[in-house]
C-alpha positions as CSV (number, residue, x, y, z in Angstrom):
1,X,3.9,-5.6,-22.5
2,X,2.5,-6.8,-19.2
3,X,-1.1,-6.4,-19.0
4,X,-4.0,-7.3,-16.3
5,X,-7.0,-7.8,-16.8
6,X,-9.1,-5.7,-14.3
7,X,-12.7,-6.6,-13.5
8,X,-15.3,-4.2,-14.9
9,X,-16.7,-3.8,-11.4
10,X,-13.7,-1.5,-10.8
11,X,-14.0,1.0,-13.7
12,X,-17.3,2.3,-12.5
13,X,-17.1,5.5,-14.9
14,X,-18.9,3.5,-17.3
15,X,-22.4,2.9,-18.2
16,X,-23.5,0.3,-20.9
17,X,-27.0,0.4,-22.1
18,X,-28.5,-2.9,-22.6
19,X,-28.9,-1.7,-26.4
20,X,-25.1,-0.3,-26.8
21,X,-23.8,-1.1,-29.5
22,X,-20.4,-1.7,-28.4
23,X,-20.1,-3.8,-25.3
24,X,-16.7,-4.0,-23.2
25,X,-15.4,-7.4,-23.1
26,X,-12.1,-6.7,-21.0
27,X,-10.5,-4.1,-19.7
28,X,-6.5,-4.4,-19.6
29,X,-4.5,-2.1,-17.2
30,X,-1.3,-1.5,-18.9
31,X,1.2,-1.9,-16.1
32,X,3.8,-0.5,-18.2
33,X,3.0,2.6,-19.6
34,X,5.1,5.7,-18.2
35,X,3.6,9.5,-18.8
36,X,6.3,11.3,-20.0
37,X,7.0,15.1,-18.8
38,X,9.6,17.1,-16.8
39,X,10.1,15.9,-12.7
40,X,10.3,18.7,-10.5
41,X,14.1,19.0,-9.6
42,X,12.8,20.8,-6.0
43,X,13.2,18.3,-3.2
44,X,9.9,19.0,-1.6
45,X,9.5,15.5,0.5
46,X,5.1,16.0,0.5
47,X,3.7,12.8,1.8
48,X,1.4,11.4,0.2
49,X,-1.6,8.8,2.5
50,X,-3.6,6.6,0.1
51,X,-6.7,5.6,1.8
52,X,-7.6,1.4,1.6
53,X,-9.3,1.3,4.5
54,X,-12.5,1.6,2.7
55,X,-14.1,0.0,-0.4
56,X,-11.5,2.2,-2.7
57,X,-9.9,1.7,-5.8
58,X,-7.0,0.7,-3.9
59,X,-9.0,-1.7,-1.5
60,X,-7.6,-4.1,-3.7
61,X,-3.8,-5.2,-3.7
62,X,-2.9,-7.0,-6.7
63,X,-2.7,-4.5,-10.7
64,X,-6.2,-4.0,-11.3
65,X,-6.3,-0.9,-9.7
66,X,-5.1,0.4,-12.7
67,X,-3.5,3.3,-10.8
68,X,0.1,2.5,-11.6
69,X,0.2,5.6,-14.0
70,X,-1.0,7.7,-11.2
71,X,1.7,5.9,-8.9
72,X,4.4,6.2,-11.0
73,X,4.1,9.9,-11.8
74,X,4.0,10.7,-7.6
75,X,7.0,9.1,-7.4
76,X,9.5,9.9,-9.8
77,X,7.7,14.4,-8.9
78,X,9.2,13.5,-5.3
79,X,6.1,12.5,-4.0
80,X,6.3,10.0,-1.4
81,X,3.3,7.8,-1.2
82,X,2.1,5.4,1.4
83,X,-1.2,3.4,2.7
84,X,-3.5,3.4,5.1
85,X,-6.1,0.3,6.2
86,X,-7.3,1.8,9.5
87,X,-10.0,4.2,9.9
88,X,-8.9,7.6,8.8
89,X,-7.0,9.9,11.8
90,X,-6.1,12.4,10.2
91,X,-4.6,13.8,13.4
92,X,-2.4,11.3,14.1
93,X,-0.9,11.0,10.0
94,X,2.1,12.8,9.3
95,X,1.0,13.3,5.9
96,X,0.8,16.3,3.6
97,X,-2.3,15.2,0.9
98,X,-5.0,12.4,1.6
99,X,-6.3,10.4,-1.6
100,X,-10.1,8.8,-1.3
101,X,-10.3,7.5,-5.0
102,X,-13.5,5.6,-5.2
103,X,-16.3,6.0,-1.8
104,X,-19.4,3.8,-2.7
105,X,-22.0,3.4,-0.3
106,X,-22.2,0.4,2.3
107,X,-25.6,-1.4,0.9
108,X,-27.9,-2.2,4.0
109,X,-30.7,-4.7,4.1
110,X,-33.1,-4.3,6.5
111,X,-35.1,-7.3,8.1
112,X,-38.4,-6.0,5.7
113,X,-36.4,-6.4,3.0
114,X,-36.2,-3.1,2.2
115,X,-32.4,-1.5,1.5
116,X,-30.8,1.6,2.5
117,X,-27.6,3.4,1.6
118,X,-24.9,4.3,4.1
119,X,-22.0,6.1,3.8
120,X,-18.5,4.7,5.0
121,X,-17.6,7.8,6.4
122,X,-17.8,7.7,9.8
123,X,-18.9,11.1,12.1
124,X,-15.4,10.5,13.8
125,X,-13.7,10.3,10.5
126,X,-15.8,13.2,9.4
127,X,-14.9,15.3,12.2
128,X,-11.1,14.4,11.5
129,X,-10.8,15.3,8.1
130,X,-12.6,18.3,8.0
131,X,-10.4,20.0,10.3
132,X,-7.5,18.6,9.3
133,X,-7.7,20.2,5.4
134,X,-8.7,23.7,7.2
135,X,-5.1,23.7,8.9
136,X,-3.2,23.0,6.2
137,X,-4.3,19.4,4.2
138,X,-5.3,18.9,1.2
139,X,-7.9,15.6,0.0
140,X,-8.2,14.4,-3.4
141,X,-11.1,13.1,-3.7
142,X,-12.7,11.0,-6.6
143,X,-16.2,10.0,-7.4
144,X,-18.4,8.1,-9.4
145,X,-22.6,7.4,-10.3
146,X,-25.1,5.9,-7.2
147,X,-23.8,3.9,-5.0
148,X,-20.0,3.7,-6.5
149,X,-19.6,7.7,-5.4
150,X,-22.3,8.4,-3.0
151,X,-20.3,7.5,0.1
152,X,-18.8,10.6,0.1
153,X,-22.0,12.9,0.6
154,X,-21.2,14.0,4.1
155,X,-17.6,14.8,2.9
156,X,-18.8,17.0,-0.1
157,X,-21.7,18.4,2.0
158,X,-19.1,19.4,5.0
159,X,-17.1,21.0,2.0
160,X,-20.4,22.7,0.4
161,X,-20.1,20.7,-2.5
162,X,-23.3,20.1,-4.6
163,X,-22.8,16.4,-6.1
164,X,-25.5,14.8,-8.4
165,X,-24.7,11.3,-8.4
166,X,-26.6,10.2,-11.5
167,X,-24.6,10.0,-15.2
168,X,-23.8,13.3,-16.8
169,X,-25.3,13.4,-20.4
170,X,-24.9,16.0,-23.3
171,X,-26.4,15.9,-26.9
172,X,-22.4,17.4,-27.9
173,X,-21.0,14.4,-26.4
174,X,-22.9,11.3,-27.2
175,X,-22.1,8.0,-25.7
176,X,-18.8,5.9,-27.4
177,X,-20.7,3.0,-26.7
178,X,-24.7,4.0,-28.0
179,X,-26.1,6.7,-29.7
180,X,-29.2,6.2,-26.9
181,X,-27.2,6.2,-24.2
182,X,-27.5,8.4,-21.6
183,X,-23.8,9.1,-20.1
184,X,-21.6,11.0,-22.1
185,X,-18.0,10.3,-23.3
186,X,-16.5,13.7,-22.9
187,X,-13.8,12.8,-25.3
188,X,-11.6,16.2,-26.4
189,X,-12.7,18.4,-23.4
190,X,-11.4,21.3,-24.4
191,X,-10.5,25.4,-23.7
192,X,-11.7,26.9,-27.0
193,X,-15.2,24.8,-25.8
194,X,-15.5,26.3,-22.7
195,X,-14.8,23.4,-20.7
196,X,-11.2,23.8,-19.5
197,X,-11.2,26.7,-16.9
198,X,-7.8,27.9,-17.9
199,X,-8.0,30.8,-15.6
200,X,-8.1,28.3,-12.5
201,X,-4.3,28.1,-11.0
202,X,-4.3,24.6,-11.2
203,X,-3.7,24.7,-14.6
204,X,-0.1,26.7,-14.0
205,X,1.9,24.0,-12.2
206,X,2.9,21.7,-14.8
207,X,3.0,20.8,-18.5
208,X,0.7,21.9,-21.2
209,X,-3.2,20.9,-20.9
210,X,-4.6,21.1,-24.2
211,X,-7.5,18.0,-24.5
212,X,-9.0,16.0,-21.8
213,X,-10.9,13.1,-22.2
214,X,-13.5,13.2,-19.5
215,X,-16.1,9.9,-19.7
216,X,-19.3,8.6,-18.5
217,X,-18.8,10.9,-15.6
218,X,-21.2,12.7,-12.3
219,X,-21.5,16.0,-11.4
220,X,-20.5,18.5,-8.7
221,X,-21.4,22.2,-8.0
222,X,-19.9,25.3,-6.2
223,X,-18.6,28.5,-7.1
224,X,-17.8,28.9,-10.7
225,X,-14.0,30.1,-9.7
226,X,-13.4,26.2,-8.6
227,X,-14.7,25.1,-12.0
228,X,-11.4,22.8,-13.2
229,X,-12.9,21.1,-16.5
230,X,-16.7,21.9,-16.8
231,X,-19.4,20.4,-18.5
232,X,-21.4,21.6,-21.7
233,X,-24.6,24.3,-21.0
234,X,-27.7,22.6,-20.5
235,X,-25.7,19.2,-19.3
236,X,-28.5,16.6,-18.2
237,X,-28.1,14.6,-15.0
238,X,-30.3,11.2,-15.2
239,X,-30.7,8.5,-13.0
240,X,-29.4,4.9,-13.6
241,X,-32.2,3.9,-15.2
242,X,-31.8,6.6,-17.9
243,X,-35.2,8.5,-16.2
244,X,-34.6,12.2,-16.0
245,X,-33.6,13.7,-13.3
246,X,-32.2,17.6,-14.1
247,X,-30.8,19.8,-16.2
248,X,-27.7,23.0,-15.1
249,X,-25.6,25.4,-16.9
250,X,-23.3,24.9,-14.0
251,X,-22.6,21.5,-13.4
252,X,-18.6,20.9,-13.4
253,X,-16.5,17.7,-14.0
254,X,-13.4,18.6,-12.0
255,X,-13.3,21.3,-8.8
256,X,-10.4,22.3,-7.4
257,X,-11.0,25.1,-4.3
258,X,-9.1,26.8,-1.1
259,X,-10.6,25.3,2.3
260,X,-9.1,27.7,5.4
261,X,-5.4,26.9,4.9
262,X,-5.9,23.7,2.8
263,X,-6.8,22.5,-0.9
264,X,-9.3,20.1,-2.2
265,X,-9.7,18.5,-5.7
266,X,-13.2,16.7,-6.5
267,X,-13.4,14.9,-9.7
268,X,-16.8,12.3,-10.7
269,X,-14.7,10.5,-13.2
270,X,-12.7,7.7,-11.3
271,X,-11.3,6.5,-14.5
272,X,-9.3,9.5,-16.1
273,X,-5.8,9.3,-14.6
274,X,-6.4,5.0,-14.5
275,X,-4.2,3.4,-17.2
276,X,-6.4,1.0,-19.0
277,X,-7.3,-0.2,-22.5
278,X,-11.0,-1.9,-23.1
279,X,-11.7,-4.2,-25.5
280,X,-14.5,-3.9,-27.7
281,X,-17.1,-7.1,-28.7
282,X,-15.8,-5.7,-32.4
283,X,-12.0,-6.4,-31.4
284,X,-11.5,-2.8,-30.9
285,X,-8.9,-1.5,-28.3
286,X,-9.9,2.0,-27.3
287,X,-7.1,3.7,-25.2
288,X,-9.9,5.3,-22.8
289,X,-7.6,7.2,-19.9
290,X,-4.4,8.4,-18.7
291,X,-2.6,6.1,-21.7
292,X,-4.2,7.4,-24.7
293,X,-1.7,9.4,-26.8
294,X,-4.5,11.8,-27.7
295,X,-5.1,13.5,-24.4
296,X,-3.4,15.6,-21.5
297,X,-4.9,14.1,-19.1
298,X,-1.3,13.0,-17.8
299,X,-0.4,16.4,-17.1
300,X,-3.2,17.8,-15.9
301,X,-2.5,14.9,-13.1
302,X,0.9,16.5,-12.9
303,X,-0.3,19.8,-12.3
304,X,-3.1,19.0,-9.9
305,X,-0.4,17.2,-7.3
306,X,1.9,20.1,-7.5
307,X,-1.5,22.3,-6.8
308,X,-2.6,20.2,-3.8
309,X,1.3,20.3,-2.1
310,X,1.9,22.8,0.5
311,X,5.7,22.1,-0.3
312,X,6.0,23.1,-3.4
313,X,7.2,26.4,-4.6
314,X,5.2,27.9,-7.7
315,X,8.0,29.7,-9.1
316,X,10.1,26.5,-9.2
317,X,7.7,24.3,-11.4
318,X,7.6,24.0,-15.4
319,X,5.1,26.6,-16.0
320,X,3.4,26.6,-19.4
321,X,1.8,29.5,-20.9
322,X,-2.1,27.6,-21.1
C-alpha cells in the first residue's frame, strides 16, 4: 500500500491538549484507498475549479493533501476537475462548482509588534464570487479553528453565515485523544441523535448515509432548513486556549443552502472526506476520515457533489430511501 506521510500542520481539524493522553505521531494518507458506490451513468460534463491560489489544502502539490479519495470519487461521477493558482475570477472560469478547502488567515506583524489577522479574500475576489454563485455557481467551502478557517469571514458573512471559529465541544462526544479536552470527536454522528438532517435534499442524491464521523470541528449558523449534520444541544464553542467562549442549541457541522440560482456547502471539519490514518504514541492506527470502514462519510461526499451540480438530473441518480 503506498502511503505518505502528511505533516500535521495540514490536518488542522485536530486539537491535542498538552495533557492528551494519546498524541499523534504520524499521519499517513492512504493514496490507495478507493470509496466504493454506484457512478452516475448520466454524462453530465460539470466542471469542477479547485482553488490553489491561496494557502489551501491543495496549495501543496505533492500526496499530502490527502484529498485523493475526494479526487478519485469526482472523477470516476463524471466530474471533471481542474486547478486554479491565480486570484479567483470567477467571471472569466468556465466552471460549474468552486472548491475553497482550507482559508486560514494571512498573519500580519505590525512594526509594534503587535499582530493582526487578514483574510486572503480579496474585495475583488469577494465581489466575483458572490455574484457568480447567485447566477448559477455553486462553492464548497471548508473550514477549520482560528486562523486555519478564519480567512473565509467575509465569504461566510457575504453568505449570512454565522461561523464561530473556536473548537466545538460536547460532554456526549468527548475528545479521542483526552477526556479534558475541549474539542470533540463527533465519532457516529447519527439520524436517530438528531444530528443528520435527513429531511435536507442533500441527503437524496446518492448512496445510503447512515453514521458520520464528524471530529475536532468549528461551527456555523443559519437557518435550521440548511442544517446538513448538526451538533449536540447545548454544544460549547471555546477558544484555543480551552477558555470559554459560548454555548447554542443551534450550532451546525455541515450547511448546505440555495443562494439566488446557486448552491453552497459549508463544512468546519477540513478532515472528513481526507483519506488518512494517524498513528498513535501507543502504536495505534485509527482510521479517522473518509477511509474508515465504519462510516458514510464517502457517500455523503457522493451525494453532496451531485447536490452542488447544476447538471445533474435528480431523477437519474441512485436514490436511497434515508
Amino acid at each position: 500500500m503506498k502511503r505518505i506521510l502528511a505533516a500535521l500542520v495540514l490536518f488542522s481539524a485536530f486539537s491535542f491538549a498538552a495533557q492528551a493522553k494519546k498524541v499523534v505521531t504520524d499521519a499517513i494518507a492512504d493514496t490507495d484507498y478507493r470509496h466504493e458506490f454506484s457512478a452516475l451513468k448520466q454524462q453530465h460534463q460539470t466542471q469542477v475549479l479547485i482553488d490553489r491560489y491561496h494557502q489551501t489544502i491543495y496549495n501543496t502539490q505533492d500526496d499530502s493533501h490527502g484529498a485523493h479519495a475526494m479526487l478519485d470519487i469526482m472523477s470516476r461521477d463524471g466530474f471533471t476537475v481542474s486547478y486554479t493558482d491565480k486570484a479567483l475570477d470567477l467571471a472569466k472560469a468556465d466552471t460549474d462548482i468552486l472548491i475553497i478547502h482550507g482559508l486560514p488567515n494571512d498573519k500580519i506583524t505590525l512594526d509594534s509588534g503587535a499582530v493582526f489577522w487578514k483574510s486572503p479574500i480579496s474585495d475583488k475576489e469577494l465581489d466575483s464570487i458572490v455574484p457568480w454563485v447567485a447566477s448559477g455557481g455553486s462553492l464548497f467551502l471548508t473550514l477549520s479553528h482560528f486562523p486555519g478557517g478564519s480567512g473565509a469571514r467575509p465569504l461566510l458573512e457575504a453568505f449570512e453565515v454565522k461561523f464561530r471559529d473556536g473548537y466545538a465541544y460536547s460532554p456526549k462526544y468527548p475528545s479521542f485523544t483526552s477526556k479534558d479536552g475541549r474539542c470533540s470527536n463527533f465519532f457516529g454522528m447519527t439520524k436517530q441523535a438528531g444530528l443528520l438532517k435527513k429531511s435536507h435534499p442533500l441527503y437524496n442524491l446518492g448512496p445510503k448515509v447512515e453514521k458520520i464521523d464528524f471530529h475536532c470541528g468549528a461551527a456555523v449558523f443559519r437557518q435550521p432548513q440548511d442544517v446538513v449534520i448538526a451538533y449536540p444541544k447545548a454544544t460549547g464553542n471555546y477558544n484555543k486556549d480551552d477558555s470559554f467562549h459560548e454555548i447554542s442549541d443551534y450550532y451546525a457541522a455541515m450547511i448546505a443552502f440555495d443562494y439566488g440560482k446557486g448552491k453552497v456547502v459549508v463544512t468546519t471539519d477540513q478532515g472528513m472526506f481526507r483519506n488518512f490514518i494517524f498513528t498513535f504514541d501507543e502504536k495505534e492506527k485509527v482510521y479517522v476520515t473518509i477511509t474508515s470502514p465504519d462510516n458514510d462519510n464517502g457517500n455523503l461526499f457522493v451525494s453532496m457533489m451531485r447536490w452542488l451540480s447544476p447538471h445533474i438530473n435528480p431523477a437519474k441518480t441512485q436514490n436511497n430511501k434515508n
